[in-house]
ZAMARGU-4260 file (C-alpha; in steps of 0.2 Angstrom, whole numbers, plus 5000, padded with zeros to 4 digits):
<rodrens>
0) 4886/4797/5431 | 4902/4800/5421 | 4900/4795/5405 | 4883/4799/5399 | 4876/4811/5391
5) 4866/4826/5396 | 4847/4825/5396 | 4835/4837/5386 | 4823/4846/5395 | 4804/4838/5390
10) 4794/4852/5380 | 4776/4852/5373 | 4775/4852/5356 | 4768/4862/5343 | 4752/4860/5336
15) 4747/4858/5316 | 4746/4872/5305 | 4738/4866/5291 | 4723/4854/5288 | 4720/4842/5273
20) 4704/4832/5267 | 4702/4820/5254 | 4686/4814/5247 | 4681/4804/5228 | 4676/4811/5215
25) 4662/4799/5210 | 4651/4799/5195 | 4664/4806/5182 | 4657/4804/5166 | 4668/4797/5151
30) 4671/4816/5144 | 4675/4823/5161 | 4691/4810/5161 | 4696/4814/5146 | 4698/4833/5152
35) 4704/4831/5166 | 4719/4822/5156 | 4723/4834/5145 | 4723/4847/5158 | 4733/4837/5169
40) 4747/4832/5156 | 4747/4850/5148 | 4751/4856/5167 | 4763/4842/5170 | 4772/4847/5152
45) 4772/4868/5159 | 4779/4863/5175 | 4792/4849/5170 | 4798/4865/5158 | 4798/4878/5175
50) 4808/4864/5185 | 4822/4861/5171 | 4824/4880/5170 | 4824/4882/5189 | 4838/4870/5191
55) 4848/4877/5178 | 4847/4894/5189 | 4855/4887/5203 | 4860/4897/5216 | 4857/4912/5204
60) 4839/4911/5205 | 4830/4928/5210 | 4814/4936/5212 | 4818/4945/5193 | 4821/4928/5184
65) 4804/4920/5195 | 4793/4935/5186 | 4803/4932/5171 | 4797/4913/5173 | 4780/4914/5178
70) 4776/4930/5162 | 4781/4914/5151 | 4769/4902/5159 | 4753/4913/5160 | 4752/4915/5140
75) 4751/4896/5138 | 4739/4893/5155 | 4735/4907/5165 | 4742/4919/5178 | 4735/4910/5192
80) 4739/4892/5184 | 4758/4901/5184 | 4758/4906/5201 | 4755/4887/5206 | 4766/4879/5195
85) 4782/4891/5200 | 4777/4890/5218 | 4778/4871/5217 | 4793/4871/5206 | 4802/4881/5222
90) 4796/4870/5235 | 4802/4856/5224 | 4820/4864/5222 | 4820/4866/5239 | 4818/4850/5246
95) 4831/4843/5234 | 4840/4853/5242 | 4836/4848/5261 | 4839/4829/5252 | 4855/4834/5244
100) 4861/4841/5264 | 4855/4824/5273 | 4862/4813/5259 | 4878/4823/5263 | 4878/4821/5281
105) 4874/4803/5281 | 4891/4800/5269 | 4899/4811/5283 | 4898/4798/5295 | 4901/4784/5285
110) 4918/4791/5281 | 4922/4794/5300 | 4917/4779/5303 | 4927/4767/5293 | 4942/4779/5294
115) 4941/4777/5313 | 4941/4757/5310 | 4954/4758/5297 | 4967/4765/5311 | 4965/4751/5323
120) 4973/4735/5323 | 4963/4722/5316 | 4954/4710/5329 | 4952/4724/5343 | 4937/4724/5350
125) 4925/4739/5353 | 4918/4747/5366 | 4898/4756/5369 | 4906/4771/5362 | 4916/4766/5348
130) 4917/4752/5338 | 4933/4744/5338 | 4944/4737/5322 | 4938/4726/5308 | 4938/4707/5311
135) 4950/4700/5298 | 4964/4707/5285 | 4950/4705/5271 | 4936/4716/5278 | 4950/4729/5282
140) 4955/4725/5265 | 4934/4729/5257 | 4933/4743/5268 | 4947/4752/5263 | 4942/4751/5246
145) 4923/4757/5251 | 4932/4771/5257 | 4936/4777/5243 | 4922/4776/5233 | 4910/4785/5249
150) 4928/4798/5247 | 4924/4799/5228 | 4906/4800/5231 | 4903/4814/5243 | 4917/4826/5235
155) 4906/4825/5219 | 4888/4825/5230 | 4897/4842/5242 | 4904/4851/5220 | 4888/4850/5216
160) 4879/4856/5231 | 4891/4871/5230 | 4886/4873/5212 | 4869/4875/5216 | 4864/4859/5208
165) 4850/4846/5213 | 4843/4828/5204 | 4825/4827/5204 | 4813/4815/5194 | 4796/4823/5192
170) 4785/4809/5194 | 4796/4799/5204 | 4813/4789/5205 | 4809/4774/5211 | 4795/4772/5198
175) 4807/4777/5186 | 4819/4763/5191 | 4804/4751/5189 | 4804/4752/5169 | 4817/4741/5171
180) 4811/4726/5182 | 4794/4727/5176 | 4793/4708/5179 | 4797/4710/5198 | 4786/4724/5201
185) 4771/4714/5192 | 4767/4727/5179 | 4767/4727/5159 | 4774/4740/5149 | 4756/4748/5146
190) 4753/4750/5163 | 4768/4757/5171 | 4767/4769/5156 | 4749/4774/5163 | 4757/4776/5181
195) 4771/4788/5175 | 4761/4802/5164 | 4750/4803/5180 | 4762/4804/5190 | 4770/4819/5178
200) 4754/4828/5179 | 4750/4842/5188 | 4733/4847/5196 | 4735/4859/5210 | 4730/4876/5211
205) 4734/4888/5228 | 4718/4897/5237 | 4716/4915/5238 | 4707/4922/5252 | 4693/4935/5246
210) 4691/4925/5229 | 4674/4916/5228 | 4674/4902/5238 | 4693/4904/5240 | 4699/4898/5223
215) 4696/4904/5207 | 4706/4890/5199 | 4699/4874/5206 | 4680/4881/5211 | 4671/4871/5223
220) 4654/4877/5229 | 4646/4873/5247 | 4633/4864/5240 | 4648/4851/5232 | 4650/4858/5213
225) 4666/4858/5207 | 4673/4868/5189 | 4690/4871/5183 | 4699/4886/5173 | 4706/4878/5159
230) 4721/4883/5153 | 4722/4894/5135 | 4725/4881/5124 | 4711/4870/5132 | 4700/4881/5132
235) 4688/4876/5119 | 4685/4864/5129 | 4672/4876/5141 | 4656/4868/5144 | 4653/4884/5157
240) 4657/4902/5157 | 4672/4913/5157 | 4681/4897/5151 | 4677/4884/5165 | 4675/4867/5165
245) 4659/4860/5177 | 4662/4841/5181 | 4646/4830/5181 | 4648/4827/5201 | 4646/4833/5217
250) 4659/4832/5231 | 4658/4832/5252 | 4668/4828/5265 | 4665/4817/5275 | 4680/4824/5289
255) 4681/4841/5295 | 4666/4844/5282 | 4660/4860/5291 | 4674/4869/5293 | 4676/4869/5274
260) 4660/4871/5270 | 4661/4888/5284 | 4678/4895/5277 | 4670/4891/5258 | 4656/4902/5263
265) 4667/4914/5271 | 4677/4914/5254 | 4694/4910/5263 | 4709/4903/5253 | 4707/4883/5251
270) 4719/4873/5240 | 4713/4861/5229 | 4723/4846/5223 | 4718/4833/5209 | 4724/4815/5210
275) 4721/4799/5200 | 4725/4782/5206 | 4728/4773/5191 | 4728/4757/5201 | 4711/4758/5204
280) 4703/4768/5193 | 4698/4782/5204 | 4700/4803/5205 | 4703/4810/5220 | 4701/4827/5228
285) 4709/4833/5242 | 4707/4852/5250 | 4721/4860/5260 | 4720/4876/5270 | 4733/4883/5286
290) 4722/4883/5304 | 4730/4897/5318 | 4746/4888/5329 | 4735/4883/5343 | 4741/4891/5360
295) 4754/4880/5368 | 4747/4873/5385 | 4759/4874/5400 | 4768/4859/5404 | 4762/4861/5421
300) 4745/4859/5418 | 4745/4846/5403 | 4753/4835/5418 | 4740/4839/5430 | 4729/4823/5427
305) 4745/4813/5424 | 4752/4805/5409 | 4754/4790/5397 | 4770/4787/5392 | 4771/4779/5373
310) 4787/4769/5366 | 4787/4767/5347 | 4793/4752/5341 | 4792/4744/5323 | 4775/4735/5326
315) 4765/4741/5341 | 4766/4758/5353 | 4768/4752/5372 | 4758/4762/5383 | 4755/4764/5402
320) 4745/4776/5413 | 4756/4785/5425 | 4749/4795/5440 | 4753/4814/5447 | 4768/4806/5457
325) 4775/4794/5443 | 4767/4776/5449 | 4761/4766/5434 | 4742/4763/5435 | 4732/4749/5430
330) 4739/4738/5418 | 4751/4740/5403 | 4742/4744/5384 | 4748/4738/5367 | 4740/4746/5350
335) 4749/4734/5335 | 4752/4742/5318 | 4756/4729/5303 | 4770/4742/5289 | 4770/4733/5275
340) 4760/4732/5260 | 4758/4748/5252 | 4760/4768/5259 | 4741/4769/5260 | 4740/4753/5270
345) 4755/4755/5280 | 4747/4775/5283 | 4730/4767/5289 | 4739/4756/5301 | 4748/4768/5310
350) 4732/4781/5309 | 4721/4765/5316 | 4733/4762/5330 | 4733/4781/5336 | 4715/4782/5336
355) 4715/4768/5347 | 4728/4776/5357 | 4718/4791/5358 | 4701/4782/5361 | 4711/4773/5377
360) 4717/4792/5385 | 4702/4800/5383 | 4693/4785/5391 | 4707/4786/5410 | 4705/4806/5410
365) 4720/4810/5405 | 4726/4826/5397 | 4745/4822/5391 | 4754/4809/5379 | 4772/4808/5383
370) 4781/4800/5368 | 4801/4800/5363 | 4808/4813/5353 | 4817/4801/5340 | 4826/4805/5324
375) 4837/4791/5316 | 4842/4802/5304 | 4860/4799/5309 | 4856/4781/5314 | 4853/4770/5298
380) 4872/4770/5290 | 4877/4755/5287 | 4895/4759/5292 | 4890/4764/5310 | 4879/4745/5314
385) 4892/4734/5303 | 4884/4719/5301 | 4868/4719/5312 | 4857/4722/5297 | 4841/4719/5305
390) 4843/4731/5316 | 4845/4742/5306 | 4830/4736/5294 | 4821/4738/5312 | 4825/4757/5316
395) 4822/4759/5294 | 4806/4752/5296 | 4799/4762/5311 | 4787/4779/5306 | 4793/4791/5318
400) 4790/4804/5306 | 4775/4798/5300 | 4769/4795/5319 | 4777/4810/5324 | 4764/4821/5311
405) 4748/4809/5315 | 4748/4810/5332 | 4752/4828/5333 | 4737/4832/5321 | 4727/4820/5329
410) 4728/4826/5348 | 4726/4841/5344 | 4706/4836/5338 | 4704/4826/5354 | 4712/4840/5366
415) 4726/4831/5371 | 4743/4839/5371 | 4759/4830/5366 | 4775/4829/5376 | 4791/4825/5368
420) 4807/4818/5379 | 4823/4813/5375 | 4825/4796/5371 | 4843/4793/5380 | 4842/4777/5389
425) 4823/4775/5391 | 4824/4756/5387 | 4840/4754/5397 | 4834/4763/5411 | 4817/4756/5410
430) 4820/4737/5410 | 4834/4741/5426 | 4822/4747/5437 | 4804/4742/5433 | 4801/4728/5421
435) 4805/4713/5435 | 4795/4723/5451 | 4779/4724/5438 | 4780/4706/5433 | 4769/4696/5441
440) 4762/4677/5438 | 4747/4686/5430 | 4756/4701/5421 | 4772/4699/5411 | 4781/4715/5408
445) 4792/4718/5392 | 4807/4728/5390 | 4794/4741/5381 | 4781/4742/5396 | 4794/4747/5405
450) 4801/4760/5392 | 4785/4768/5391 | 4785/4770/5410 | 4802/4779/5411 | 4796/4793/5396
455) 4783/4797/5407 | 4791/4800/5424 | 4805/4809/5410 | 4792/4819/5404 | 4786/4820/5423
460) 4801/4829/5429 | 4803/4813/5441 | 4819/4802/5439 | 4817/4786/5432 | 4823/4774/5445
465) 4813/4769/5458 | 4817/4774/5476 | 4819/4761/5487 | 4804/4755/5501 | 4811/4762/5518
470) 4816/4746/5531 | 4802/4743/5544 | 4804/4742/5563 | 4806/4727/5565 | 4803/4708/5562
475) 4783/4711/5563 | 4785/4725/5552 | 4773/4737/5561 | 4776/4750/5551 | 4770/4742/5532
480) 4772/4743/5516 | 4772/4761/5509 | 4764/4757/5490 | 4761/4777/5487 | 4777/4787/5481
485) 4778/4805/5487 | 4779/4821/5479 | 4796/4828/5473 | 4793/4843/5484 | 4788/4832/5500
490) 4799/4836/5513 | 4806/4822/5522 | 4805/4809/5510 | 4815/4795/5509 | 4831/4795/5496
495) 4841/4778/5490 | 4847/4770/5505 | 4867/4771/5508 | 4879/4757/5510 | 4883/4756/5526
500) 4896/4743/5532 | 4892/4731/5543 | 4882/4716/5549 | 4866/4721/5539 | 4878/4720/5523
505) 4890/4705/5530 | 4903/4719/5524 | 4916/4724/5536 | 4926/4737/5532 | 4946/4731/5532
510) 4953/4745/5547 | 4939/4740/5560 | 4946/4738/5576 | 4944/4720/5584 | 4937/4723/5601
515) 4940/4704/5603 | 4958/4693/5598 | 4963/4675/5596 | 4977/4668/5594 | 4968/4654/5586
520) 4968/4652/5566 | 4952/4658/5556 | 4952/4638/5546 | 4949/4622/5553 | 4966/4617/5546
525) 4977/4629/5555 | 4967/4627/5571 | 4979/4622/5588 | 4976/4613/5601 | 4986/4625/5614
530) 4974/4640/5613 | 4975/4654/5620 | 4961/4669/5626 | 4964/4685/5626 | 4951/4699/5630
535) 4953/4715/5635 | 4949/4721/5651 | 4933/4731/5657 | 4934/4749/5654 | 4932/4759/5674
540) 4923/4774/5672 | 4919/4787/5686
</rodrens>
């Protein structure tokens, strides 16, 4: 089919390599706060100080300055306290940097966009593959001043890329933003003042492997005691040897709980991270350690039980059970996610809607979840859509990221592997050939059942449109219905039927001989009374 593009081969993707549990830290006495505050803000103060002279390195940084860096830290914490907070500072460099790329690219298009726009005539009309002028004098007008300021902006954005130069906000730029619309965001000066300093801080400390119980920074025993190495000028603090602190609590976790306690035991590198929710009062703990890239199963035999095919959309996944030949089994399936409130909410929906999701495939037998490989990434300029805005709030909204991560993670406990297609025309495709045969008085299938269906037979290596049901014998159709779809490799199956002129089709083609002639007209109106026959004569053979 001219026109489109090609197709990406489906490919099972990679399993987690890294775990993370979270669990309260309950109990905390008024005097083990007050500690954990002061270590938390002293750290925040040392690393805010690494980050600034990081930035100022640029693209000059090396592994001399880093040692230079982290000698200067280890007199005011410790060397172990340093190693965290330049490791952090680099990782925090370095996504400003991956931001400061995207940020680029997205200007990019916005750019080629309008300037495409710009050069037609206004009023002319787009097509599927580019869009067309502006409508009136005064949006070409608008836009060819937005032109310049996205010109301005992204020569600026690419000077100071080349210069090795990022913009980040430790603790965060959106709660930064929200000092001034304190009102709108329902907080008081006190409060958002409480929110930022914890957001500044900095708790985490990197495991070691050999170290007892895996970190010597942030200690926490099997049986659930937790102590902290205080930093050098904290450290009259020390209610413990060698100048720890010992909180007034226990920990355990309730998720993967054993294989912490068994790498704990095994003393095997386990990071540690400290959080406090100002909203609600509470200190959290979360551990982190890396798990061995599980071997990839052949795609081959993930499909050898079939498949469900998944499409994302921005409030529900649509599911559907497909069989070893492509034919959709049983009904369709719809797990609903609610995205608003806040990111812990909007996290427990999606998390909610997979375990359901995974709940329903383990139930039918099946090995395999075939879901779209989507990245809107390039999708969400403004200049690209124009004015349909809630589409693109709509493909904004959706968590394919998120999703992508949960359900990769997730699968991977519940021995399912993940098949990631292309998305090209899944919907389109979808809603053709299967969502009106599927529909009954009983069932109604959306545009989304039939999606799901088509990233299936996609991952499936089948094509997406359905083959049509070969013509019986006759009138009392003797030979039936055929309901069950071959193999690909059977041979003798049936393809799509050709055209073939003729009665069948009320289609003659316009050279076919007449065996027959009149000289009468084909209307009623040109019809003559003096008609003439003519026939041609019978054919003598031997």
């Amino acid at each position: 089919m001219g026109g489109l593009r090609e197709v990406a081969a489906p490919f099972v993707v990679t399993g987690p390599s890294g775990v993370a549990v979270r669990t309260r830290l309950k109990g905390l006495t008024a005097g083990d706060e007050e500690v954990l505050r002061l270590v938390g803000a002293h750290l925040g103060s040392l690393a805010s100080r690494d980050l600034k002279a990081r930035c100022v390195e640029g693209l000059e940084h090396d592994s001399e300055s880093w040692a230079v860096r982290k000698r200067g830290l280890t007199g005011v914490s410790s060397s172990r306290w340093a190693g965290s907070v330049t490791k952090a500072t680099h990782d925090q460099w370095a996504l400003a940097r991956r931001g400061q790329a995207a940020h680029i690219q997205g200007l990019e298009a916005g750019v080629k966009v309008i300037r495409h726009r710009l050069s037609l005539p206004v009023g002319v009309k787009g097509s599927k593959r580019a869009a067309g002028g502006y409508r009136s004098r005064r949006e070409w007008h608008a836009k060819a001043r937005r032109l310049r300021v996205l010109e301005d902006r992204l020569g600026r954005v690419r000077a100071e890329r080349d210069a090795g130069r990022v913009r980040v906000v430790r603790g965060g730029r959106r709660l930064a933003r929200t000092r001034h619309y304190l009102a709108e965001a329902g907080l008081t000066a006190a409060q958002w003042r409480q929110r930022w300093e914890a957001g500044r801080w900095f708790f985490q400390a990197d495991g070691e492997s050999g170290k007892r119980f895996g970190n010597e920074t942030i200690r926490v025993t099997p049986e659930g005691d937790v102590s902290i190495k205080l930093p050098a000028p904290l450290a009259h603090l020390a209610n413990a040897a060698h100048g720890r602190y010992a909180l007034a609590t226990k920990v355990s976790f309730a998720h993967r709980g054993s294989e912490w306690a068994d790498r704990v035991a095994a003393n095997r590198a386990v990071a540690y991270r400290i959080h406090h929710d100002t909203g609600r009062g509470r200190w959290y703990l979360t551990a982190s350690w890396q798990i061995p890239a599980a071997q990839a199963v052949p795609l081959e035999a993930a499909l050898a039980h079939g498949v469900i095919g998944v499409d994302t959309n921005a409030d529900h996944l649509a599911a559907w059970r497909l069989d070893t030949h492509g034919n959709p089994i049983g009904n369709p399936r719809r797990f609903f996610y609610t995205l608003t409130g806040s990111a812990p909410h909007r996290d427990a929906q999606v998390r909610h809607a997979l375990t359901r999701l995974l709940h329903w495939a383990r139930s039918c037998g099946v090995k395999a979840i075939a879901v779209e490989d989507l990245d809107f990434q390039a999708e969400k300029t403004r200049e690209k859509h124009g004015r349909r805005r809630r589409f693109r709030q709509l493909i904004s909204g959706m968590p394919t990221g998120k999703l992508r991560a949960r359900l990769t993670s997730m699968a991977d406990q519940a021995g399912m592997t993940i098949i990631a297609v292309d998305p090209a025309y899944t919907s389109r495709w979808g809603a053709q050939h299967w969502q009106k045969p599927l529909t009954s008085p009983t069932r109604t299938t959306s545009r989304h059942d039939a999606a799901s269906i088509a990233i299936g037979r996609r991952a499936q290596g089948h094509p997406i449109r359905r083959r049509t049901t070969p013509p019986p014998h006759d009138q009392s159709d003797r030979a039936g219905h055929r309901t069950v779809q071959a193999g690909p490799g059977t041979l003798g199956r049936e393809e799509t039927r050709p055209r073939i002129p003729g009665p069948r089709t009320r289609c003659v083609p316009p050279d076919a001989e007449r065996t027959r002639a009149t000289r009468a007209s084909n209307t009623v109106r040109g019809a003559r009374s003096d008609q003439e026959w003519v026939q041609d004569s019978l054919l003598l053979t031997e």
